[in-house]
C-alpha positions in Angstrom: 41.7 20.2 72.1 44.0 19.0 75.1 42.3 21.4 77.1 38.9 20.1 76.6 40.0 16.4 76.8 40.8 17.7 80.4 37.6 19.3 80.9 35.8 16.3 80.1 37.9 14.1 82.3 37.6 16.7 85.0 33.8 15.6 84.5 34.5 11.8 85.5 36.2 12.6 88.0 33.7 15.1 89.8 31.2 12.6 90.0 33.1 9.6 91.0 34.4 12.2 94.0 30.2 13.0 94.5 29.9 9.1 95.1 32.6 9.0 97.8 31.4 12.3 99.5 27.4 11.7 99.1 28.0 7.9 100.1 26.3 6.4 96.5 28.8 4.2 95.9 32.1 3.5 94.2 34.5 6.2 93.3 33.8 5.8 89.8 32.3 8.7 87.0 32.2 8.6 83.4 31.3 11.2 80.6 30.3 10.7 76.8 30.9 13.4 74.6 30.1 13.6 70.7 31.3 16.6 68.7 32.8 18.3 71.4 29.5 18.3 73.2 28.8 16.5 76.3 25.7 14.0 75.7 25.4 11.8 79.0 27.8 11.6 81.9 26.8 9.4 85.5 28.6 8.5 88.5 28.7 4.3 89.1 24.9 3.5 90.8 25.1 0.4 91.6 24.3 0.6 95.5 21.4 3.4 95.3 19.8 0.9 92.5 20.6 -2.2 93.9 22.4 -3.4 90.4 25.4 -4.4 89.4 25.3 -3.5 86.3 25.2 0.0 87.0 28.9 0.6 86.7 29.2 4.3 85.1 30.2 3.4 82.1 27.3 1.5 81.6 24.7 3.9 83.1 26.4 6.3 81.0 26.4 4.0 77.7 22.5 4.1 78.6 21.8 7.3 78.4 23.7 8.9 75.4 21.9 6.1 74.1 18.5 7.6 75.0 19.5 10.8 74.3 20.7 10.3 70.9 18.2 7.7 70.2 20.2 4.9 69.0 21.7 2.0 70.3 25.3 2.6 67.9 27.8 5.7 69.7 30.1 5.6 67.0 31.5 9.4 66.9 31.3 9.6 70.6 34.1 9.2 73.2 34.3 7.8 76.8 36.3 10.0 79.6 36.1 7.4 82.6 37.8 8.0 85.8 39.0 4.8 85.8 40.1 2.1 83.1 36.8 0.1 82.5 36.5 -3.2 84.1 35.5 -6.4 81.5 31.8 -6.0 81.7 32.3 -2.0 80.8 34.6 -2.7 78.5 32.8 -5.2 76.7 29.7 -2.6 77.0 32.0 -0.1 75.3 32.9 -2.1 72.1 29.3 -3.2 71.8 28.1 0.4 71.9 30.6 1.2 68.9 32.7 4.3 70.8 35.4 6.1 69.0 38.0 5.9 71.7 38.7 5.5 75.9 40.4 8.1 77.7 40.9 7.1 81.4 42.5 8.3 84.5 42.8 5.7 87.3 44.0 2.2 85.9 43.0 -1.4 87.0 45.5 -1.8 89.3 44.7 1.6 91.3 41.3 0.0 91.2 42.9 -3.0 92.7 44.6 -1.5 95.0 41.5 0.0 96.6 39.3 -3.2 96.6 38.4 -3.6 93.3 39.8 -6.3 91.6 38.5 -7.6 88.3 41.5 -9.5 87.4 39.6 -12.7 88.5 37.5 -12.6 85.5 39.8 -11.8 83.1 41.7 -15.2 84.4 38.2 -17.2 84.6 37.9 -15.8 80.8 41.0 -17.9 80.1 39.4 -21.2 81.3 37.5 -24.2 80.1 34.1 -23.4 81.1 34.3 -27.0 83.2 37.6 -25.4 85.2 35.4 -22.1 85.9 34.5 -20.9 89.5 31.2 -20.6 88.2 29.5 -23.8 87.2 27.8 -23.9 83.3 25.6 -26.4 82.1 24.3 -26.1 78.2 20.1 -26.7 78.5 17.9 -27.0 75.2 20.6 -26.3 72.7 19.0 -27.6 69.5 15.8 -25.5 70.2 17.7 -22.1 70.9 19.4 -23.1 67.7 16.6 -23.0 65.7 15.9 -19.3 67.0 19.1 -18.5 65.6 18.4 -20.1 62.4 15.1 -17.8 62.0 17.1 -15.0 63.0 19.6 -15.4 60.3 16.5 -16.0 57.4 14.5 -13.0 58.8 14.2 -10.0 56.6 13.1 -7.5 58.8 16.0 -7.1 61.2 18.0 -4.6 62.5 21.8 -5.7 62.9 23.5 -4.2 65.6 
């Protein structure tokens, strides 16, 4: 099984090296794989789609999603070429994969310009000490969504 868990990384790694050498973006691959079978696997997009979002743990999350048709990847593990920043890895536990195997770690990513350590510090912070200013609008009515959603019968949890 060692040998395949190097296959698969192999994978991320091939297309974050595409993105460097085709110019789509940054060095980052990722490859999800249920049953020993590869189901989705992406290089990051964010420059050739204009969203940042797109990191490829992400675009891959979307589409073993589509593939599979379902929005839970339990049974399924990530190979990433790099340890997932906090919007990937929040992606990641929302998706319900198994486990992470990575090759490049945050501070290699640091080290090459991309440094997500900011957020995890801004995380840390009263939302009135954050970088980003927040304001709370119209709480009492979003409230009351949440209260229908909690009574509704026909709902799928997630």
């Amino acid at each position: 099984m060692e040998q395949n868990h190097e296959k698969f990384m192999r994978m991320a790694v091939e297309l974050s090296r595409y993105n460097v050498e085709n110019e789509q973006g940054g060095p980052f691959g990722a490859v999800i794989v249920k049953d020993g079978e590869v189901v989705a696997r992406s290089a990051n997009k964010v420059v050739p789609t204009n969203d940042p979002t797109a990191h490829a743990e992400v675009a891959t999350i979307r589409l073993a999603c589509q593939e599979l048709g379902t929005f839970n990847l339990e049974g399924c593990v990530i190979y990433t070429s790099c340890e997932p920043c906090p919007m990937c890895l929040g992606a990641i536990y929302w998706a319900r994969i198994d486990k992470v195997y990575y090759a490049n770690t945050k501070k290699d990513a640091a080290d090459i310009g991309f440094d997500d350590h900011f957020i995890y510090d801004e995380l840390e912070l009263p939302m009135a000490q954050r970088k980003l200013p927040f304001e709370q609008l119209l709480h009492s009515e979003a409230l009351e969504v949440f209260k229908q959603w909690q009574v509704t019968e026909k709902k799928t949890n997630y």
